[in-house]
N, C-alpha and C positions, 0 to 999 in steps of 0.2 A: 387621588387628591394630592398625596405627596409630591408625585412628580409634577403635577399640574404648580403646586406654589412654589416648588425646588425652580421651575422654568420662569415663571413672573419675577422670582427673587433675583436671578440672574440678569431679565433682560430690564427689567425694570431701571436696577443699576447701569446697564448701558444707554437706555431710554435717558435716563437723567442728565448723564455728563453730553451726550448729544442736544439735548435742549438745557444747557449753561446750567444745571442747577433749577428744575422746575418746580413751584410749591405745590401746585393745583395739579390735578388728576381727573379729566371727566371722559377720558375716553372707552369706547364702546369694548369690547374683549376683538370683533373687527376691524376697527380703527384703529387699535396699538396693535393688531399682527400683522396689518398691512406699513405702517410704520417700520416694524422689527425688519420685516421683508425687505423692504427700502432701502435701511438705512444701517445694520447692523449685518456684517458677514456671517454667513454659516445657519443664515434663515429662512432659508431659499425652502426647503422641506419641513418649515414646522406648520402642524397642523390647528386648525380653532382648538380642537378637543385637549391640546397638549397644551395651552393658556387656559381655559374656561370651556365649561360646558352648557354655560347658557347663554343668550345673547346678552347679559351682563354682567358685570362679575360679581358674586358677592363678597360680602362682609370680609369675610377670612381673602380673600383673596386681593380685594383693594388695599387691606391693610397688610399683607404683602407687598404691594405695588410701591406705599409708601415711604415702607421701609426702604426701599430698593432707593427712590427717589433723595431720602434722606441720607441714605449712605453716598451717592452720586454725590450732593450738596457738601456734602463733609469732605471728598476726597477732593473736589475743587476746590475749598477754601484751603486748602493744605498744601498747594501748588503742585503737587508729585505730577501731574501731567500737563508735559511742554506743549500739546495738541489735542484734540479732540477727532480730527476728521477719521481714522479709521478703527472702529471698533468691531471687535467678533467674537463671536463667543464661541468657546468654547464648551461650552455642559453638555454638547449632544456627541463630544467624542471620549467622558469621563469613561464609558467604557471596556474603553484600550489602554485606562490606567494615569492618564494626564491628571497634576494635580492640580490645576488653573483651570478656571470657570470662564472669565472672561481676558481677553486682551486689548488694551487700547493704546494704540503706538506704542508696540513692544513691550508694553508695561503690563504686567500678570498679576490675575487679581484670584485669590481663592474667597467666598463669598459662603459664609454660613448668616441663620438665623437663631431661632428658637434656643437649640439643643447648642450644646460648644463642643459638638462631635469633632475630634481633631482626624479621628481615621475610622473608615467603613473597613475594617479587615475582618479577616477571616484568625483563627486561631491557630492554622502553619504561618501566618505571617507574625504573627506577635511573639511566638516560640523562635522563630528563625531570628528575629532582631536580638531576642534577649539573650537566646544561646548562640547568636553572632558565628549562628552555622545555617547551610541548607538542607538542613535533616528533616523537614516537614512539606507536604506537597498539599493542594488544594484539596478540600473535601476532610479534614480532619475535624473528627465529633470529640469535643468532649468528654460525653459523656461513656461514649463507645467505646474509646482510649483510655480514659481514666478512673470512671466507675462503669464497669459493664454490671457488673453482681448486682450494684443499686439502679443501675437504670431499667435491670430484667424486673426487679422489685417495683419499680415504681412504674411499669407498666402492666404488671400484675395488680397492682392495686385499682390502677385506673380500667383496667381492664374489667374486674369485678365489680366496681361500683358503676361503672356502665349498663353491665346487665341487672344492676339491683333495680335500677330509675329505667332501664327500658322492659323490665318486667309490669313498670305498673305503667307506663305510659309511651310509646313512641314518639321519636325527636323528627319533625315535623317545622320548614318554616320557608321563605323565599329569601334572594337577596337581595342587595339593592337592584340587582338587573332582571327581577321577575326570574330567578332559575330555581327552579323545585328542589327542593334538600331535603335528605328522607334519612332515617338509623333506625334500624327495628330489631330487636332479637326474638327471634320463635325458634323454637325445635333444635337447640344446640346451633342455630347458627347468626349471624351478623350480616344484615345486608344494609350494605351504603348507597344510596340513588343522590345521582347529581346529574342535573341537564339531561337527563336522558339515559344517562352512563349509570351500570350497576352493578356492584360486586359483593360475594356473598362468600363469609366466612364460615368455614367447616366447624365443627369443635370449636367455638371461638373460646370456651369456657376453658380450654388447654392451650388455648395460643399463645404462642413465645410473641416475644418481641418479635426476632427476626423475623419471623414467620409473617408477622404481621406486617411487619413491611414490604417485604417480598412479595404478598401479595394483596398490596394494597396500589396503590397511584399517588404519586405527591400533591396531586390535585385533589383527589377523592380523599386524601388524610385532609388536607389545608380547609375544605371546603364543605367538610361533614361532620369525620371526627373530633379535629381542632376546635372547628366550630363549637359543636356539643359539650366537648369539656371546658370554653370557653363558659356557656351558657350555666353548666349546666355539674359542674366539680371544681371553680376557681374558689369555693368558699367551700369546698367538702375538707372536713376535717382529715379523714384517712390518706387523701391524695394529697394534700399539701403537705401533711407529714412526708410522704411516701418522697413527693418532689422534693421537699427542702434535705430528707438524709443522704438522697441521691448528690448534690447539688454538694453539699459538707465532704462527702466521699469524694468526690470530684475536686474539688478544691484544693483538700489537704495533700492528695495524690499528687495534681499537680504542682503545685509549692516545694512539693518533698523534689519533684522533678527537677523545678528551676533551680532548687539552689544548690544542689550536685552538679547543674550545668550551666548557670549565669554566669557573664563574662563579666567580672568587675570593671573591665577597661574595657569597654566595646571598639571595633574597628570603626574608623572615619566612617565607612559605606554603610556598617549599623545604626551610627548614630542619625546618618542620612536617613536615613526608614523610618527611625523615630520620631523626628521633629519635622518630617515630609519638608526635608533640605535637598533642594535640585543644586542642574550646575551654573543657575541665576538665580538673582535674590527676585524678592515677587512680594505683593500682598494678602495678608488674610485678616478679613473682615469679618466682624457677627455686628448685624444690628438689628433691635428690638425697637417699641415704643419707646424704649424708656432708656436705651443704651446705646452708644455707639464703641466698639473695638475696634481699632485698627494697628494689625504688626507688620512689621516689614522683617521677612526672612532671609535673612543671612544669604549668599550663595555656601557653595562646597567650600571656595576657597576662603572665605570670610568668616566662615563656622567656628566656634570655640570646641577647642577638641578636650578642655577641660571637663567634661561629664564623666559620671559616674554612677552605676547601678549600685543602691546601697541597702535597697530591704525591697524583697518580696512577701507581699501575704494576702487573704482571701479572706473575704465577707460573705455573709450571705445574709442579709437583709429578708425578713420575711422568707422567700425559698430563689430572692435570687443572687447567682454565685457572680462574684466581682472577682476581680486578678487585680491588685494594688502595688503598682511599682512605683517606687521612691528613686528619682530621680535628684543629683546632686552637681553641683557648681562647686567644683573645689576651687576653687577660686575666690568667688565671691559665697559659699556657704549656703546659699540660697537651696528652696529643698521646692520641687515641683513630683506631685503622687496624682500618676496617671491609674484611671479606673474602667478597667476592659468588662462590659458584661457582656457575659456568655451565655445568652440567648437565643432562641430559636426566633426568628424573625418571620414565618409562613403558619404559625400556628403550633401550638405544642406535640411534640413525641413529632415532627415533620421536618424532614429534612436536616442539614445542619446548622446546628447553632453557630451564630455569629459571635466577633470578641469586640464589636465596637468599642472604641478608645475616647473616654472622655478628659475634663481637665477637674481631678477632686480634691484638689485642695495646691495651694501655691498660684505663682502665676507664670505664665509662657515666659516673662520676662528674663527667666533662667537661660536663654539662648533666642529669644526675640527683642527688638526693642520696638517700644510703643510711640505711635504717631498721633 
């Protein structure tokens, strides 16, 4: 579903400014893709399923549409575009790392909704900007790197309280696409069934983490075990303890890290990475029911190279870990504190956690200005 509204929110907003600002909306989820196909570049290969999956859209998805519509209305009333005739979008090459969604005569639009996510990164990319070095490479955990002691702990815990709840009963259930999901433990060992696919752990009552990784599948963690502890240890007392010391450990770790290594004066090309400053200036949009946003980004050469990194530190809400960077306008004073959460995005103890970068307190106005 994410990506299905991530794509209506996109083409929607091209939809718009092609029919001048449209208020009304009654097209079929056919009708607007044969449209998009028409009349928007870069739509030659999208698919019904990748708009809507029914022959109409619902609820949640029109009112995407809207928004999309409403954001078009607003950048028209604003003159920023001398033309309309060529528009293309951009969202189905986001990744090869583009940070513009759509383009309409030269003009680059970055387009959020809901969430005011400024960056999908990864945590060597957040490390690399703030230590304004390339000392981190993709695939960096966390938890792996910064608390291993608690993360071996807090998968011992979960580990045990798995076999407590699958001693009295076995995790049993389908997904939304009819695929059988099965977790049973008998006789010292752990077996996982998904789709068909089945794997069976030895001694599970001795299993390390790595172990369990190793020989596990990222599918078969995301899709069984995740699942389970989703269902079935998000309100267990022992595990959220186990996850939130984990989560503190990690935290404090890293902190201790950044500030032995954060660059007070970041390089031009850092700052670039942080406030996603290319070498043209562009749009970036979020619109709700209830709001509309719109900043015009700087280029390289336009950029205030007054920033300053002026305080790192870590949250952990409940058990989840934040990275808060204080960002400073020596200049103008103004203080913008960016909030990275370092989460697992495929389902818990699965794969790497992600550092999505949101906006927690101040406003972009610290190196954007507002339209």
């Amino acid at each position: 579903m994410a990506d299905v509204l991530t794509h209506l929110r996109e083409l929607s907003f091209g939809y718009s400014i092609l029919k001048e600002g449209i208020t009304e909306f009654n097209d079929s989820p056919d009708v607007f893709l044969n449209f998009c196909k028409s009349n928007i570049k870069n739509c030659q290969h999208l698919t019904r399923s990748q708009i809507s999956s029914k022959s109409e859209f619902s609820d949640i998805e029109r009112d995407t549409i809207y928004n999309g519509l409403k954001l078009g209305r607003y950048i028209i009333s604003k003159n920023i575009l001398n033309s309309k005739a060529n528009v293309k979008w951009l969202g189905n090459e986001n990744q090869s790392g583009t940070t513009y969604d759509m383009e309409i005569d030269n003009i680059f639009f970055s387009l959020k909704e809901k969430s005011f996510i400024l960056h999908n990164m990864g945590l060597y990319q957040l490390l690399n900007i703030i230590t304004d070095k390339i000392s981190y490479k993709k695939g960096l955990h966390i938890f792996e790197q910064f608390a291993p002691d608690a993360l071996e702990k807090w998968f011992t815990i979960t580990r045990q309280r798995t076999i407590d709840k699958l001693k009295i009963k076995s995790f049993q259930t389908e997904d939304s696409q009819r695929k059988n999901i099965k977790l049973a433990y008998s006789e010292e060992k752990l077996y996982l069934f998904y789709n068909g696919d089945e794997i069976k752990i030895q001694n599970f009552s001795e299993c390390s983490y790595e172990r369990f990784k190793n020989e596990t599948t990222s599918k078969i963690r995301e899709k069984v075990f995740s699942k389970f502890i989703n269902q079935h240890l998000a309100s267990d007392i022992m595990y959220l303890e186990a996850k939130k010391n984990c989560a503190e450990k990690a935290g404090k770790n890293l902190v201790d890290y950044l500030k032995c290594n954060v660059s007070q004066n970041p390089s031009p090309k850092s700052l670039y990475n942080l406030f996603r400053v290319t070498n043209q200036d562009y749009y970036y949009a979020k619109t709700t029911p209830n709001d509309i946003e719109v900043y015009k980004i700087p280029s390289q050469s336009e950029f205030s190279n007054n920033i300053q990194i002026t305080d790192i530190t870590y949250s952990v809400p409940s058990s989840q870990l934040n990275l808060l960077t204080t960002i400073e306008n020596t200049d103008t004073k103004e203080k913008l504190i960016f909030r990275n959460e370092l989460r697992y995005s495929h389902g818990q103890l699965n794969g790497t956690p992600e550092a999505k970068m949101y906006i927690d307190q101040g406003s972009l106005l610290i190196a954007y200005k507002s339209i």
